[in-house]
N, C-alpha and C positions, 0 to 999 in steps of 0.2 A: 623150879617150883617144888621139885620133891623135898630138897633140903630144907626148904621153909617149913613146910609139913613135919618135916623132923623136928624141928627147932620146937614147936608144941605138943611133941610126946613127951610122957614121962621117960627119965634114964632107963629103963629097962626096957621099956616097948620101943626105944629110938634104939636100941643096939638091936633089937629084933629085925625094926625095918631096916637096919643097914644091912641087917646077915640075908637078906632074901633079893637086896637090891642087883647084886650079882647071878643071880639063879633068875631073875626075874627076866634079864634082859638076854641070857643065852636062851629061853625057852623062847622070848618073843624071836629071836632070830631064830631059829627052828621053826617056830608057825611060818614065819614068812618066808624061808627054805623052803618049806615046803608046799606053803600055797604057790610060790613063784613057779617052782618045777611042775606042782601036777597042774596048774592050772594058767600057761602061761597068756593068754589072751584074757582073761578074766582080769589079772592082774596088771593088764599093759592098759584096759579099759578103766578101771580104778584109775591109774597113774595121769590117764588124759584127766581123769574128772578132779582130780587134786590140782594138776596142773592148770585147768580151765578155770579155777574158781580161785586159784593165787593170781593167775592172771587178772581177772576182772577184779580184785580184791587190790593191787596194784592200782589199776586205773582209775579206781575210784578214788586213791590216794590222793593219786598225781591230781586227779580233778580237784580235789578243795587247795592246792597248791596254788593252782594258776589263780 
């Protein structure tokens, strides 16, 4: 999805977003470093409620299959 987004910058704003796409995603791993460590039951309750709502996102799949 982000490279689509690029694709409709101008040439200078598209090598901008490239130069920040790297910085971007070591800081998002930092936030999540760090919310994992200081707060590790908050983020294992987050991980059910992702997991519970892939799950029924699934079955609802499956159901217009059958």
């Amino acid at each position: 999805g982000s490279r689509i987004v690029a694709m409709f910058l101008p040439e200078r704003l598209r090598q901008v977003y490239y130069g920040f796409s790297i910085p971007f995603i070591v800081l998002l791993a930092a936030v999540f470093l760090y919310f994992y460590f200081a707060h590790p039951e908050a983020m294992m309750e987050a991980y059910r409620g992702v997991l519970l709502d892939l799950h029924d996102g699934v079955l609802s799949l499956l159901g217009f299959v059958e």
